[in-house]
VEXDREN-2710 file (C-alpha; in Angstrom, 1 decimal):
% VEXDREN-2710
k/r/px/py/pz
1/UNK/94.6/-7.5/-11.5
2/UNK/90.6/-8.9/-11.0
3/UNK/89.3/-10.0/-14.3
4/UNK/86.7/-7.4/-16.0
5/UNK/83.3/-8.1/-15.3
6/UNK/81.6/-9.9/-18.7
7/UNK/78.4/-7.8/-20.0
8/UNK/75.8/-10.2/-19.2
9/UNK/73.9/-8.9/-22.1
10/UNK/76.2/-10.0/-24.5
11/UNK/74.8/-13.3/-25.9
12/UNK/74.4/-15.4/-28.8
13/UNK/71.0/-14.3/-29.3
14/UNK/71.6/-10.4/-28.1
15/UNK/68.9/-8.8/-30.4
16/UNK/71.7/-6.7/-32.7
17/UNK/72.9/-10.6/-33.7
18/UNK/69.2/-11.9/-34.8
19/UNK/68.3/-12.3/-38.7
20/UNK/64.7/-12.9/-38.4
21/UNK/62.0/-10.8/-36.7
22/UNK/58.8/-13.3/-35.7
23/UNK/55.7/-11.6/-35.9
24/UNK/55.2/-7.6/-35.5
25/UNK/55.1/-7.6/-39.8
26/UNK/52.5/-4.5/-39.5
27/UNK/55.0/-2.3/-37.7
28/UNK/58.0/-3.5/-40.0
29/UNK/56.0/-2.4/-42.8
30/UNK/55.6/1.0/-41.0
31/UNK/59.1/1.8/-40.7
32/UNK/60.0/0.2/-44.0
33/UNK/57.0/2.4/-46.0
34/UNK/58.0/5.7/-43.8
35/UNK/61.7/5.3/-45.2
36/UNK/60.3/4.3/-48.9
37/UNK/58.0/7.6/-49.2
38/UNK/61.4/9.9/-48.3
39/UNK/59.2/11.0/-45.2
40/UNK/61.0/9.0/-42.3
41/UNK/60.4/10.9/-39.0
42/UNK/63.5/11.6/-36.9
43/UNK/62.2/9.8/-33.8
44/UNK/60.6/6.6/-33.0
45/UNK/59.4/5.1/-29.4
46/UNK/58.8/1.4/-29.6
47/UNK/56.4/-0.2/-27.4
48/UNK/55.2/-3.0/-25.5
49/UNK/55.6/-5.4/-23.2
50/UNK/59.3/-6.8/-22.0
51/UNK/60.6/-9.4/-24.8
52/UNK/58.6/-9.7/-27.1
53/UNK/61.1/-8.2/-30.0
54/UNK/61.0/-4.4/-29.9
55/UNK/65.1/-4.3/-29.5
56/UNK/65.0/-6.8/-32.3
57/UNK/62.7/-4.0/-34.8
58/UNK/64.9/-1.4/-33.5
59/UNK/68.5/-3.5/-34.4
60/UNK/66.6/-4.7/-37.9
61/UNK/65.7/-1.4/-38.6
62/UNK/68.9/0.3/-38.0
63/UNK/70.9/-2.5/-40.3
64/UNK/68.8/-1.8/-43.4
65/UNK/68.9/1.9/-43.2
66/UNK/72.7/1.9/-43.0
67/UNK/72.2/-0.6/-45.8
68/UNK/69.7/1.2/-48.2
69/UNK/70.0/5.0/-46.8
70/UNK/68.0/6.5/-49.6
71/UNK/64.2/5.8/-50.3
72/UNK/65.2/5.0/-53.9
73/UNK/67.5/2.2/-52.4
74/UNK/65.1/1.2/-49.8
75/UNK/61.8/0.9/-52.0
76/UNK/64.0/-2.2/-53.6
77/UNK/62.7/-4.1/-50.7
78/UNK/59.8/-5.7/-49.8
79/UNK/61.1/-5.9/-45.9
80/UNK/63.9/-4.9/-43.4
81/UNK/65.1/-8.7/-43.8
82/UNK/69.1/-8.1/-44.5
83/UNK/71.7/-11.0/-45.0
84/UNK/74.2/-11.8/-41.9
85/UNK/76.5/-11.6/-44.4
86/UNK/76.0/-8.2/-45.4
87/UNK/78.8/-5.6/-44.3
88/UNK/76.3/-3.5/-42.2
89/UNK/74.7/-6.8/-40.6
90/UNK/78.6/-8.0/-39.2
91/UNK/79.8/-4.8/-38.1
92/UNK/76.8/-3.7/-35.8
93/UNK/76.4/-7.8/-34.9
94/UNK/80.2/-7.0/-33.5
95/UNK/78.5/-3.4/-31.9
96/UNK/81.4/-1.7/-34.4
97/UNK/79.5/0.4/-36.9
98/UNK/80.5/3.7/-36.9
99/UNK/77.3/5.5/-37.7
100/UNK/75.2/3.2/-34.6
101/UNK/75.2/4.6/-31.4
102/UNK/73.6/2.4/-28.6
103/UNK/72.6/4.2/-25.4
104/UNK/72.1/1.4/-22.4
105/UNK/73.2/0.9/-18.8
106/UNK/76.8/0.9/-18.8
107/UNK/79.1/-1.6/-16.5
108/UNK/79.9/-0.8/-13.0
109/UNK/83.5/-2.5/-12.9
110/UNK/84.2/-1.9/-9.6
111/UNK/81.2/-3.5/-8.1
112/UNK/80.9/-6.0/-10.8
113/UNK/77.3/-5.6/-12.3
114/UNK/75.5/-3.5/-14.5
115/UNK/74.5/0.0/-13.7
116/UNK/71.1/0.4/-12.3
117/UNK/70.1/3.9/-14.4
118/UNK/71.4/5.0/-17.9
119/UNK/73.5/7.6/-16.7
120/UNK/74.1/11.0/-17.6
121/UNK/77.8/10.8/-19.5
122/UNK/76.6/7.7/-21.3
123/UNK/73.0/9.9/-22.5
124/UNK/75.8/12.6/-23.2
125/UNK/77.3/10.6/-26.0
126/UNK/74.7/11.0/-28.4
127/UNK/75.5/14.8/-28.5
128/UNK/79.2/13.8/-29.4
129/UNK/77.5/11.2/-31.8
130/UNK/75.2/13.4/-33.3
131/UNK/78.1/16.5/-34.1
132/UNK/80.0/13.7/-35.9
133/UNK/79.8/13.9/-39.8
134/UNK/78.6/9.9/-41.6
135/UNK/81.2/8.1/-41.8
136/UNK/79.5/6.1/-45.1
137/UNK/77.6/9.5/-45.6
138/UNK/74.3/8.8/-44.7
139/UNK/72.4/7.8/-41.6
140/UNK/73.6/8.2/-38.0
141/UNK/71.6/6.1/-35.7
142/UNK/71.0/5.7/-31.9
143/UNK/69.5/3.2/-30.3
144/UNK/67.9/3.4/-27.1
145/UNK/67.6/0.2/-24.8
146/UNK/65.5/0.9/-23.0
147/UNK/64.1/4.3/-22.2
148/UNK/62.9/2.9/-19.1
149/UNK/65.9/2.8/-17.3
150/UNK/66.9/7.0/-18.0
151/UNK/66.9/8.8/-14.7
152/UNK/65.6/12.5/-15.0
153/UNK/69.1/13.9/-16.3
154/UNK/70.4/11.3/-18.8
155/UNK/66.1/11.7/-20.5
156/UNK/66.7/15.5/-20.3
157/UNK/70.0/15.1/-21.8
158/UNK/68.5/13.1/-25.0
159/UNK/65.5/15.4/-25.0
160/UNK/67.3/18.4/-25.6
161/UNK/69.5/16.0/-29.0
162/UNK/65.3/15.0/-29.9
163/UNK/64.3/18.7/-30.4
164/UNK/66.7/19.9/-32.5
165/UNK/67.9/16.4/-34.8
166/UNK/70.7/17.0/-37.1
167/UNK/69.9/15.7/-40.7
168/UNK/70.2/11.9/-41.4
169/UNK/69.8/11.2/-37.8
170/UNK/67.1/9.5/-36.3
171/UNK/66.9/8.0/-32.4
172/UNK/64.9/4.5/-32.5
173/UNK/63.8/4.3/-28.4
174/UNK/62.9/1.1/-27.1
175/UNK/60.1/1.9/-24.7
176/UNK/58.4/-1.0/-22.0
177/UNK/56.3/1.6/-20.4
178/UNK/56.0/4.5/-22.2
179/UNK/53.4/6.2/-19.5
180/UNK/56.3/6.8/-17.0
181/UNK/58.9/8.4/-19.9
182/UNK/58.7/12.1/-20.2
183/UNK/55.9/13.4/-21.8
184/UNK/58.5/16.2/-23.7
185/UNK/60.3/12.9/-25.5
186/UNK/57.4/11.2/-26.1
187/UNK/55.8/14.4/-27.6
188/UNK/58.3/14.4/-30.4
189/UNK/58.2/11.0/-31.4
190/UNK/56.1/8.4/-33.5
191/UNK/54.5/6.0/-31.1
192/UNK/55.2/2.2/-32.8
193/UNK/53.5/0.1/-30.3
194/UNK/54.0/-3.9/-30.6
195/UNK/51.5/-6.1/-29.2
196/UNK/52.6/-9.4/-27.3
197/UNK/52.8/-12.4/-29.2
198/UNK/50.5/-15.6/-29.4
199/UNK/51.6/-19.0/-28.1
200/UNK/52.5/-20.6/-31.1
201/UNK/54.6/-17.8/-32.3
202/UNK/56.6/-17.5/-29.0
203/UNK/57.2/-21.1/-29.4
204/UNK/58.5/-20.7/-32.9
205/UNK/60.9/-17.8/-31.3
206/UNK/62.4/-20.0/-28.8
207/UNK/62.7/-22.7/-31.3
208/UNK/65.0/-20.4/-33.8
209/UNK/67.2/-19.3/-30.8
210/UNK/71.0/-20.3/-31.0
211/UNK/71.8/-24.1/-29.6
212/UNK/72.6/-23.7/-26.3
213/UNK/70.6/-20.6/-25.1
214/UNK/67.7/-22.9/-24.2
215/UNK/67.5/-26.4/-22.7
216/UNK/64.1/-27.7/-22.0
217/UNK/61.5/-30.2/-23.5
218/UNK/58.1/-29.2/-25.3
219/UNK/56.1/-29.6/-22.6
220/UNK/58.1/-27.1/-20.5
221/UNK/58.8/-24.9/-23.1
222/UNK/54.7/-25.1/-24.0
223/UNK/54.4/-24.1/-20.2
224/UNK/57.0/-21.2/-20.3
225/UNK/55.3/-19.7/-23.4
226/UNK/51.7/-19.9/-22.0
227/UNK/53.0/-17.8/-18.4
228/UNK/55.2/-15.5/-20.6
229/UNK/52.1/-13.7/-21.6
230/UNK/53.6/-13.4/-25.3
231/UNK/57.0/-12.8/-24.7
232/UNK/59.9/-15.0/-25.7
233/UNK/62.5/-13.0/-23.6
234/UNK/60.2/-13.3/-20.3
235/UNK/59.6/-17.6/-21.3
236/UNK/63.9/-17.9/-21.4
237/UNK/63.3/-17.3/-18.2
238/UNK/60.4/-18.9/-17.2
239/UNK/61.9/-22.5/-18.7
240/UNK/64.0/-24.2/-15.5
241/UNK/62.5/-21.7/-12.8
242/UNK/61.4/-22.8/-9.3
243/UNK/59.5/-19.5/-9.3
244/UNK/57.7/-20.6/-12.7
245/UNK/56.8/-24.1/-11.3
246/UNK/55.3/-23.0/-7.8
247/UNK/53.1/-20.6/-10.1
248/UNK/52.1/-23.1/-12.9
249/UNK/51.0/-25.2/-9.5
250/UNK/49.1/-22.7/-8.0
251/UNK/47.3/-22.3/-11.2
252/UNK/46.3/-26.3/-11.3
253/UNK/45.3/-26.3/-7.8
254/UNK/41.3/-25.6/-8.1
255/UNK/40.7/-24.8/-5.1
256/UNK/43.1/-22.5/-2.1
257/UNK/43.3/-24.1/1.1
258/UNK/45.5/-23.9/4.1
259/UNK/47.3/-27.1/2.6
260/UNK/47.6/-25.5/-0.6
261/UNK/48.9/-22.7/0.5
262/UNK/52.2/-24.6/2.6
263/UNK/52.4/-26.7/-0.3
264/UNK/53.1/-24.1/-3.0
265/UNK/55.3/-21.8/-0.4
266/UNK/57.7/-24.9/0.3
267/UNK/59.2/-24.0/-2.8
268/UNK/61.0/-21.1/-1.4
269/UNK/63.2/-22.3/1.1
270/UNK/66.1/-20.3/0.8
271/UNK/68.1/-22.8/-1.5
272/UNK/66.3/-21.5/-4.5
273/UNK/68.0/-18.9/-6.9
274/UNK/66.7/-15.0/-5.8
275/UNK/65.4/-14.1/-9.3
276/UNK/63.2/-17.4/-8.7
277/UNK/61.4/-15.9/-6.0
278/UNK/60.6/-12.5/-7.9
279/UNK/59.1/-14.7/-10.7
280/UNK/57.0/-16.5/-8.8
281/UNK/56.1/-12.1/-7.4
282/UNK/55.6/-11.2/-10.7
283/UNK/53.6/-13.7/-12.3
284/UNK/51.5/-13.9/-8.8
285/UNK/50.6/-10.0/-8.4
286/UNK/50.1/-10.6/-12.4
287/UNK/47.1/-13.1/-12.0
288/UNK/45.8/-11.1/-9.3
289/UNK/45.6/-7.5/-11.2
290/UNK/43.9/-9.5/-14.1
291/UNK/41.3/-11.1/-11.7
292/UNK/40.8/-8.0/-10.2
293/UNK/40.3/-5.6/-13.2
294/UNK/37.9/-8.6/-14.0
295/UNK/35.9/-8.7/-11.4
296/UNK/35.5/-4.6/-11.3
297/UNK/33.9/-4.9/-14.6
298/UNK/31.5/-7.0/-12.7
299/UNK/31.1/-4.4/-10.3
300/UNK/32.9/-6.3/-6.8
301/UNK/36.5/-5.8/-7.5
302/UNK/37.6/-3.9/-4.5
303/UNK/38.6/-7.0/-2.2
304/UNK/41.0/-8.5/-4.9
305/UNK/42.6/-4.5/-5.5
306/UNK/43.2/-4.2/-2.5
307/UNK/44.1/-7.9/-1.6
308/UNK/46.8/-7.2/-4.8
309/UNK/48.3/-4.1/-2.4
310/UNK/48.8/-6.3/0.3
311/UNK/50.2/-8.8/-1.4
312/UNK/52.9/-7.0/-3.4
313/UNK/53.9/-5.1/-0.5
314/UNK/54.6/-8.0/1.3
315/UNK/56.2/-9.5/-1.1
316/UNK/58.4/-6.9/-1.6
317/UNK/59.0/-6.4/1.9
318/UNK/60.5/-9.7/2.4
319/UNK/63.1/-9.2/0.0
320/UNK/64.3/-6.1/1.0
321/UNK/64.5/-7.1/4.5
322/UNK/65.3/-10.8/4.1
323/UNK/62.2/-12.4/5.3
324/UNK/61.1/-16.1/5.7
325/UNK/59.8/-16.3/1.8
326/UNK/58.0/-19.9/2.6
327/UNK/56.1/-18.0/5.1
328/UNK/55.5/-15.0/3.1
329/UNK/54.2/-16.9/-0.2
330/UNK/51.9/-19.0/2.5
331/UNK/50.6/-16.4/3.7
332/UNK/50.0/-14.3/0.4
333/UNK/48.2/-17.0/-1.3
334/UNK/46.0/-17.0/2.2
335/UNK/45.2/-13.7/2.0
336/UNK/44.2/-14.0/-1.6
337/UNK/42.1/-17.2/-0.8
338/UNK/40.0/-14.5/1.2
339/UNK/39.7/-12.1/-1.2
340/UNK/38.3/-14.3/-3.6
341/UNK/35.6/-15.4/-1.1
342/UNK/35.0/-11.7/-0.8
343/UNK/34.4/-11.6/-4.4
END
């Protein structure tokens, strides 16, 4: 019998397992004073960028209210900071509590990977969840990581749970862009938006991470934190990446030429692992939406906008149909050489 495919989420440093929470003390306080004044609304979308700790405030959150369930309890506390030790800390670190319900992509065994959607049957849980009485008698939680990956039946399915909460329940949805979730969920929620993080404090993230989930020197850790654009998750990946390195070169270079262009797209000759290539896309079509929204406040952004069309579309287009990426990345950084001429 094949071996079951391992979650690759579960980690060390999987947010339900972290202690601390760096930065984002204004929206702890939030959630912390909401449960305090007896008031604590039944639904709460999280928000911000990939990474930078929103499944951490959700996983924090959920610990102390099954910890302190009553405002009386809770106002005992000057933060959601809870001991690992604490029964309510181990028990959801081991994803056991009974009264947390986590609603993510669920494991495809049969092709080995994780499930590209949040389907339908695992969204359905929640109304199982939900008709089940406390088992410690007070909150029932469910967390929602992330609400960006619900396809239209599995959000309709947690909508319709939203609309009519039992008592002592309350949905904490983890949101990366909130603009494309359905306007009925994000209707009946609190909006909790967290801002990306400064250099400094994404360094001090992926200096408290667990030995062994990071392996890099200052300097390239410095570097990872400066591209992740405040977030610690995106700079794990950023540390080591080919992708990472052709961009932090393209950014040294002062001037694009021909030359330039070859040098920075001999990085991707194939041998290079296939998420390093969508970095380097990413972080690329990245600096080019900035320097165009820029340049439009100057009035003579349209080459660079449109120069960011052409060059995410052919990015994209080599991957799907498994394209020369040298060529492709030469050519991209080409084209944008011409549109900032144009601009």
């Amino acid at each position: 019998m094949a071996e079951d495919f391992k979650d690759p989420r579960d980690v060390a440093w999987h947010p339900r397992r972290n202690a601390s929470l760096v930065g984002h003390q204004a929206a702890e306080r939030r959630l912390l004073q909401a449960h305090q004044s007896g008031s604590l609304h039944h639904a709460w979308l999280i928000t911000g960028p990939k990474g930078i700790g929103k499944a951490t405030l959700a996983y924090r959150f959920a610990k102390f209210l099954l910890t302190a369930p009553t405002p009386e309890r809770a106002r005992a506390h000057n933060s959601l900071y809870l001991a690992p030790e604490a029964s309510a800390f181990r028990l959801v670190s081991a994803a056991s509590h009974p009264d947390l319900l986590v609603i993510e992509r669920s494991i495809d065994q049969r092709n080995k990977r994780l499930k590209s959607e949040i389907s339908v049957d695992t969204a359905r849980e929640a109304q199982t969840f939900f008709a089940r009485t406390s088992g410690a008698g007070g909150w029932r939680i469910a967390i929602v990581d992330s609400a960006d990956e619900l396809n239209g039946e599995s959000a309709n399915a947690l909508l319709k749970i939203i609309e009519e909460p039992p008592k002592q329940s309350i949905f904490l949805i983890v949101c990366h862009q909130p603009g494309r979730l359905l306007r009925t969920i994000r209707s009946r929620c609190l909006h909790l938006p967290l801002d990306p993080l400064g250099v400094d404090t994404t360094l001090q993230v992926l200096h408290g991470l667990p030995a062994g989930a990071i392996e890099a020197d200052e300097q390239a850790l410095r570097q990872a934190a400066e591209l992740s654009k405040g977030s610690p998750g995106r700079a794990m990946d950023l540390v080591g990446s080919r992708g990472a390195a052709a961009f932090a070169e393209f950014l040294r270079r002062p001037k694009l030429t021909a030359s330039t262009a070859v040098e920075i797209g001999a990085a991707f000759t194939g041998r290079e692992k296939p998420e390093d290539y969508f970095i380097f896309c990413d972080l690329l079509t990245g600096w080019i939406a900035e320097q165009a929204r820029a340049a439009a406040l100057r009035g003579h952004g349209d080459a660079l906008a449109a120069a960011h069309d052409d060059i995410h579309s052919s990015l994209r287009q080599t991957d799907a149909l498994n394209l020369d990426r040298r060529q492709t990345v030469t050519d991209a950084l080409m084209r944008l050489e011409e549109a900032l001429k144009a601009s």
